[in-house]
KOLNU-891515 format. One record per residue (C-alpha): residue number from 1; residue in one letter; x, y, z. Coordinates in nm, 3 decimals. Each point is the difference from the previous one (the first is absolute). Example, Ala and Ser with C-alpha at 12.3 -4.5 7.8 and 13.67 -1.06 7.14 Angstrom:
residues 2
(atom 1,"A",(1.230,-0.450,0.780))
(atom 2,"S",(0.137,0.344,-0.066))
//
This chain:
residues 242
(atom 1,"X",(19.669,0.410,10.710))
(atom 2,"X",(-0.044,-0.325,0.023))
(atom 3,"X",(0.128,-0.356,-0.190))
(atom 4,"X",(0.255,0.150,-0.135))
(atom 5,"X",(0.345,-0.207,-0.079))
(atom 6,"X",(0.300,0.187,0.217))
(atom 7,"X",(0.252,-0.170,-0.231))
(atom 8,"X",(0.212,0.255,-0.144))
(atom 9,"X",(0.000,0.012,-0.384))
(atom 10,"X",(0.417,0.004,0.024))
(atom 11,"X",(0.230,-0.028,0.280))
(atom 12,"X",(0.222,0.338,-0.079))
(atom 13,"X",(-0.198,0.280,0.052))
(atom 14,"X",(0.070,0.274,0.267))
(atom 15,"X",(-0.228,0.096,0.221))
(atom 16,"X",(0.043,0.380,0.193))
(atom 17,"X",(-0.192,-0.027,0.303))
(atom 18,"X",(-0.060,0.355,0.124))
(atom 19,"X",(-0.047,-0.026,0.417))
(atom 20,"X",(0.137,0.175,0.278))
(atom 21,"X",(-0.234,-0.235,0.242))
(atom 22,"X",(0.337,-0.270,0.014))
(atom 23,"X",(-0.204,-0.320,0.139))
(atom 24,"X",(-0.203,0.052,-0.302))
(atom 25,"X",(0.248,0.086,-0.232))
(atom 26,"X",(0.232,-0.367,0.159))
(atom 27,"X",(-0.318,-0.222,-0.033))
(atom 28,"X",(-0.017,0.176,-0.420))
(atom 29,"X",(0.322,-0.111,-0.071))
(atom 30,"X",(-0.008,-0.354,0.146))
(atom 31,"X",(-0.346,-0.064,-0.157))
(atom 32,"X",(0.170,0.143,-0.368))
(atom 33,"X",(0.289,-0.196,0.053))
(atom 34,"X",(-0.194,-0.341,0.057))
(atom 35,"X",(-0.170,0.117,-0.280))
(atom 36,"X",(0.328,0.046,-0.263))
(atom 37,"X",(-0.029,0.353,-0.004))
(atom 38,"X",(0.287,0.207,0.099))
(atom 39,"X",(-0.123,0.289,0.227))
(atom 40,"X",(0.177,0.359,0.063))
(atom 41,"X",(-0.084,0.183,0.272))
(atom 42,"X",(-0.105,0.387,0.035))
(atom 43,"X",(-0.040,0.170,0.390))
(atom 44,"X",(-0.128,0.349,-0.215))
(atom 45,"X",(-0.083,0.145,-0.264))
(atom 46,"X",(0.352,0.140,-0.113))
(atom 47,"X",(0.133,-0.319,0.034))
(atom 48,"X",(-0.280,-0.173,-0.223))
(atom 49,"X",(0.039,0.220,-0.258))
(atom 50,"X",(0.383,-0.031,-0.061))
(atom 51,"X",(-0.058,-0.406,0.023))
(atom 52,"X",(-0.283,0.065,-0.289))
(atom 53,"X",(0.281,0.205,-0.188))
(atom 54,"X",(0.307,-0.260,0.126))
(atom 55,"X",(-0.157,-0.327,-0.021))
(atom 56,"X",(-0.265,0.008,-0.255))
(atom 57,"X",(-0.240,-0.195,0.223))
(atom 58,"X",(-0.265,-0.218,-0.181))
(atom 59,"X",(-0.299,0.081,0.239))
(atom 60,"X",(-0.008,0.241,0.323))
(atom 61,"X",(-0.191,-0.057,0.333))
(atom 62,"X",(-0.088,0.333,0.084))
(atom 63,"X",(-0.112,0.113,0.351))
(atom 64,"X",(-0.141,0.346,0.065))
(atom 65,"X",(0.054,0.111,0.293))
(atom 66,"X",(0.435,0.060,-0.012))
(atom 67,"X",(0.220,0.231,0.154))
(atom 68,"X",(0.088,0.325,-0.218))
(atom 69,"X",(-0.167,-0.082,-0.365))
(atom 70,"X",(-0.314,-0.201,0.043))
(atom 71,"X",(-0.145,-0.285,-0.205))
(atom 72,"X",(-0.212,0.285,-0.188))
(atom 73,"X",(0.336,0.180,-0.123))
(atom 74,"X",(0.204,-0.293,-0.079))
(atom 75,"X",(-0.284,-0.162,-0.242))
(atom 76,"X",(0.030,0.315,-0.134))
(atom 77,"X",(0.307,0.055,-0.091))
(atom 78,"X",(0.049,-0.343,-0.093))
(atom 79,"X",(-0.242,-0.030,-0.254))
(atom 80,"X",(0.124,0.393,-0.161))
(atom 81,"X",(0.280,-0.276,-0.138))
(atom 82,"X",(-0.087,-0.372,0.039))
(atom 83,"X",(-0.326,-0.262,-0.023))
(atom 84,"X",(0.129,-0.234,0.240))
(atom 85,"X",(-0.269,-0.190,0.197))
(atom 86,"X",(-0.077,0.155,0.310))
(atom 87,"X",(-0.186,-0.076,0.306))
(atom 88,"X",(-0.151,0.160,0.285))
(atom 89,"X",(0.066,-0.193,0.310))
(atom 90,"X",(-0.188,0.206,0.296))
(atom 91,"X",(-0.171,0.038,0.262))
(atom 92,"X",(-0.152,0.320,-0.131))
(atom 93,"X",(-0.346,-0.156,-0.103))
(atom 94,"X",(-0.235,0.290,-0.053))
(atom 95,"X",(-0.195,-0.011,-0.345))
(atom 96,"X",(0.139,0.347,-0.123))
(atom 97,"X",(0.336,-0.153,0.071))
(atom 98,"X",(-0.026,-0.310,-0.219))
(atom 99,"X",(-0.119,0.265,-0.267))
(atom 100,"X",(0.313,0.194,0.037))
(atom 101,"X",(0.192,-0.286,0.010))
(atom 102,"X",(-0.133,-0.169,-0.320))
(atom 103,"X",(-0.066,0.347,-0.143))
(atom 104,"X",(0.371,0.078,0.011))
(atom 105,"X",(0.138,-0.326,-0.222))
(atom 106,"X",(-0.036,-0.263,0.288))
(atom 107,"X",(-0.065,-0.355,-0.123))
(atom 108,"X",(-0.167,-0.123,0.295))
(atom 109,"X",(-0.040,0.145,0.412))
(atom 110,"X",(-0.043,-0.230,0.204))
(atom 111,"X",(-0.076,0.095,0.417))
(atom 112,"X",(0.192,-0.150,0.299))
(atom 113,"X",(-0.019,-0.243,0.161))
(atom 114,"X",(0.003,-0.220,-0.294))
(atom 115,"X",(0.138,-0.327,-0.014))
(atom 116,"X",(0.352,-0.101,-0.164))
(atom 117,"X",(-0.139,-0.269,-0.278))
(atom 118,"X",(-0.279,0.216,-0.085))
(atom 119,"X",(0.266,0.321,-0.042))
(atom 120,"X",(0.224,-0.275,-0.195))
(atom 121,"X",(-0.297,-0.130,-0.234))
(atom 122,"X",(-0.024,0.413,-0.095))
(atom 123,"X",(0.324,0.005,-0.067))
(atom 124,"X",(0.027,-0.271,-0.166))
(atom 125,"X",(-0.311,0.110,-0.247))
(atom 126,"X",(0.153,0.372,-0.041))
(atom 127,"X",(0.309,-0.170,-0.144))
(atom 128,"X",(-0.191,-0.229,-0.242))
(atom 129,"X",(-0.219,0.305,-0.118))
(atom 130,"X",(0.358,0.206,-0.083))
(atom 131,"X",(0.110,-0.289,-0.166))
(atom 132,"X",(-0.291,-0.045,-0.223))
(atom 133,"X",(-0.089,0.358,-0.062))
(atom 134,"X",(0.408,0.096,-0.075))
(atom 135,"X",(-0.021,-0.193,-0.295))
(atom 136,"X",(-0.214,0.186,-0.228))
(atom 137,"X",(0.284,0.281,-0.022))
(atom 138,"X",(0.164,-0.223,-0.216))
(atom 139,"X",(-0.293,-0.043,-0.194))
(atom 140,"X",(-0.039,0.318,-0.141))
(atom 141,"X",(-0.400,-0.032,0.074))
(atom 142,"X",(-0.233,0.331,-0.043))
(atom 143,"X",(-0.347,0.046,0.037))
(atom 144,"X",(-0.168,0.279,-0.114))
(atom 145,"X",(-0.378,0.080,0.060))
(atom 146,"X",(-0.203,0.295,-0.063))
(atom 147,"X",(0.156,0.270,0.204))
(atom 148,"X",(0.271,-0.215,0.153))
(atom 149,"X",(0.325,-0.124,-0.073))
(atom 150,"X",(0.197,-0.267,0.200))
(atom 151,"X",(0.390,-0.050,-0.071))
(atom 152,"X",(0.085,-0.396,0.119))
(atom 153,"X",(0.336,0.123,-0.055))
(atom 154,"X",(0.059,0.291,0.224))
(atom 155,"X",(-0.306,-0.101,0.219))
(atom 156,"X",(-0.113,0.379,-0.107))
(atom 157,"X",(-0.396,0.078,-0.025))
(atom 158,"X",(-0.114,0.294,-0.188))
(atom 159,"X",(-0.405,0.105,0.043))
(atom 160,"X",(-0.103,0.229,-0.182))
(atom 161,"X",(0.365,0.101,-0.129))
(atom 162,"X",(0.127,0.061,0.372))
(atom 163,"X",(0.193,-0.203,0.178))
(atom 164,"X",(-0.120,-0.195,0.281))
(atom 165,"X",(0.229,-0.121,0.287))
(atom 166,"X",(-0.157,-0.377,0.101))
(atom 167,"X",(0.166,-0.190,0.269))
(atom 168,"X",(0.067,-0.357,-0.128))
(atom 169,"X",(-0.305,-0.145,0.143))
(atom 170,"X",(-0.192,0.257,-0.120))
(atom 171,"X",(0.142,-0.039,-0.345))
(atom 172,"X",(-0.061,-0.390,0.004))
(atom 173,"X",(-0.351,0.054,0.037))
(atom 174,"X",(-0.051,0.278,-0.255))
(atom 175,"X",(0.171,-0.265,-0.216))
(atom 176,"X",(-0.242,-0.266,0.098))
(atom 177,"X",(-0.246,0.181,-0.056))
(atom 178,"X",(0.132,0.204,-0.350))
(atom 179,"X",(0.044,-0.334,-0.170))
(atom 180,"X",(-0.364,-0.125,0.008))
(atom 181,"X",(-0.205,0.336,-0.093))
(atom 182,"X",(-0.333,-0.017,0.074))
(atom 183,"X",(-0.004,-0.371,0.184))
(atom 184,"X",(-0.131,-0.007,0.383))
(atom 185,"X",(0.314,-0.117,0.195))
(atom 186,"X",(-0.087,-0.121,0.346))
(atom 187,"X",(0.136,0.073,0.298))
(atom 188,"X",(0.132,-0.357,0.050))
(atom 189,"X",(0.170,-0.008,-0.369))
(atom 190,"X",(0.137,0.351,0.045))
(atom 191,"X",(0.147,-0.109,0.374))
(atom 192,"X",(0.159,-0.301,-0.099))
(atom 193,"X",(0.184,0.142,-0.363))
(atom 194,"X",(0.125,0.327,0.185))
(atom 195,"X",(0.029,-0.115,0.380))
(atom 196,"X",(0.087,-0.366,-0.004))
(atom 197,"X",(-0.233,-0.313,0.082))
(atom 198,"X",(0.011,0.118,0.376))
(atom 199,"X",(-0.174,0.295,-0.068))
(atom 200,"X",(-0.359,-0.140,-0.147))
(atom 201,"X",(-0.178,0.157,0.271))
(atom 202,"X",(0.168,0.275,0.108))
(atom 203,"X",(-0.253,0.273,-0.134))
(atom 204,"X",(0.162,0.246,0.212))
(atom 205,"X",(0.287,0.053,-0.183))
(atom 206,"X",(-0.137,-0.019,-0.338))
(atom 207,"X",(-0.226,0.224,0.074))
(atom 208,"X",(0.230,0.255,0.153))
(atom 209,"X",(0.250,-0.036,-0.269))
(atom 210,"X",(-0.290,0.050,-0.244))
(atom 211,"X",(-0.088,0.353,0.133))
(atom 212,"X",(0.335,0.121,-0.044))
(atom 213,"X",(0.020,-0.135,-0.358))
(atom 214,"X",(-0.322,0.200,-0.050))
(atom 215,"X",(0.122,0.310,0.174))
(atom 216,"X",(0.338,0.011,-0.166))
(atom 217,"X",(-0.171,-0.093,-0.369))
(atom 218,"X",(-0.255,0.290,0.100))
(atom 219,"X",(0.212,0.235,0.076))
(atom 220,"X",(0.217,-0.073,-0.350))
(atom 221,"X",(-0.336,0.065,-0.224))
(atom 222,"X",(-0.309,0.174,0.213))
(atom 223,"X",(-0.271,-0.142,-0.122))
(atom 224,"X",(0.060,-0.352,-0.161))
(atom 225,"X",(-0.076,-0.303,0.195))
(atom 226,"X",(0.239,-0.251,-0.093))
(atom 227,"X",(-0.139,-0.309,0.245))
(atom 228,"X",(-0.317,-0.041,0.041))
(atom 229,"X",(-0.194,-0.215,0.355))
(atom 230,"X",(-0.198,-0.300,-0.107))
(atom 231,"X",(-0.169,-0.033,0.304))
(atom 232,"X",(-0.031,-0.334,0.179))
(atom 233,"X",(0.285,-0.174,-0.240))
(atom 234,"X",(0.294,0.269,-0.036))
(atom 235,"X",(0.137,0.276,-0.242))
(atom 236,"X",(0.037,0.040,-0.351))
(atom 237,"X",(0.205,0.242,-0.259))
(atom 238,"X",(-0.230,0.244,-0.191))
(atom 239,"X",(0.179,-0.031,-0.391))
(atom 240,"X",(-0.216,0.379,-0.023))
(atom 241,"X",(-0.156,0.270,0.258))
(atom 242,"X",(-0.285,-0.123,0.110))
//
């Protein structure tokens, strides 16, 4: 990620940084301070959890690799109750791991080292895209397409009449995506209206967050391919099976 603006979009928001490496975890919380943020601070996975519950943070930084419950469990159990932005801050950097990772509801993982104003400009875009994407709730938005349904106001989709349980990234892009049926989206477009203006090139990430929108919309109605690969330029929503 790269360009991106590290100015916070507000200068209130709690930030849970999950560590139990303390240098890092000291150099977080000065860097979200200078930033405005106010940072809370989780050794373990218990601890993280009851802060989630307590505090009500507004974004989590979420290592792996914790004493007792790992990063795996906690995203877990936080997102069985919450859509908070979270995080992976690791040094865990195998490819099946960043598919976990995003798999389970993360919004971004990033690998160690990385460097404090790049980790703040992700931050900093995380918050902007809960800001933005919190307000349709209020606006009572649905779209419904042959074979699926999406709620704006309980962030629920329904394929084929099931439910399907999208992470919030995942369910920005279906979004994206939903709204302009038909219509080649490219990866640029898609990475800057779901990701931020930071993201434009990161394929990666779009690309693993796209297979588990695929595998989760699959597995909701065998069968029907929702999103269809326009090869060279990016995806598009199929309004019908084709």
């Amino acid at each position: 990620m790269t360009g991106a603006n590290p100015t916070p979009p507000g200068h209130a928001e709690r930030i849970l940084v999950v560590e139990d490496e303390p240098e890092f975890a000291e150099l977080a919380v000065l860097w979200l301070e200078r930033h405005g943020w106010r940072p809370l601070v989780a050794a373990d996975g218990g601890e993280a959890l009851r802060l989630v519950d307590e505090a009500r943070p507004d974004l989590v930084l979420l290592d792996v690799g914790l004493p007792g419950l790992d990063g795996w469990g906690v995203i877990e159990q936080i997102r069985e109750r919450s859509r908070v932005p979270i995080l992976f801050v690791t040094a865990r950097d195998a490819e099946a791991d960043k598919v976990r990772g995003l798999g389970l509801g993360a919004d971004d993982y990033v690998t160690k080292p990385i460097s404090f104003p790049e980790l703040m400009a992700r931050v900093a875009a995380a918050l902007r895209r809960a800001i933005s994407w919190g307000g349709l709730d209020d606006q009572g938005q649905e779209i419904r397409r042959p074979g699926l349904v999406v709620d704006a106001r309980s962030h629920q989709v329904y394929a084929a009449g099931r439910p399907v349980h999208l992470s919030p990234t995942e369910y920005r892009l279906l979004v994206r995506l939903a709204e302009r049926p038909g219509e080649a989206i490219g990866h640029a477009d898609l990475l800057r209206t779901v990701w931020g203006p930071g993201y434009a090139d990161d394929l990666h990430v779009l690309r693993v967050t796209m297979r588990n929108l695929r595998a989760k919309l699959a597995e909701a109605a065998p069968g029907r391919r929702y999103v269809l690969t326009v090869y060279g330029i990016g995806y598009r929503f199929a309004p019908a099976q084709e």
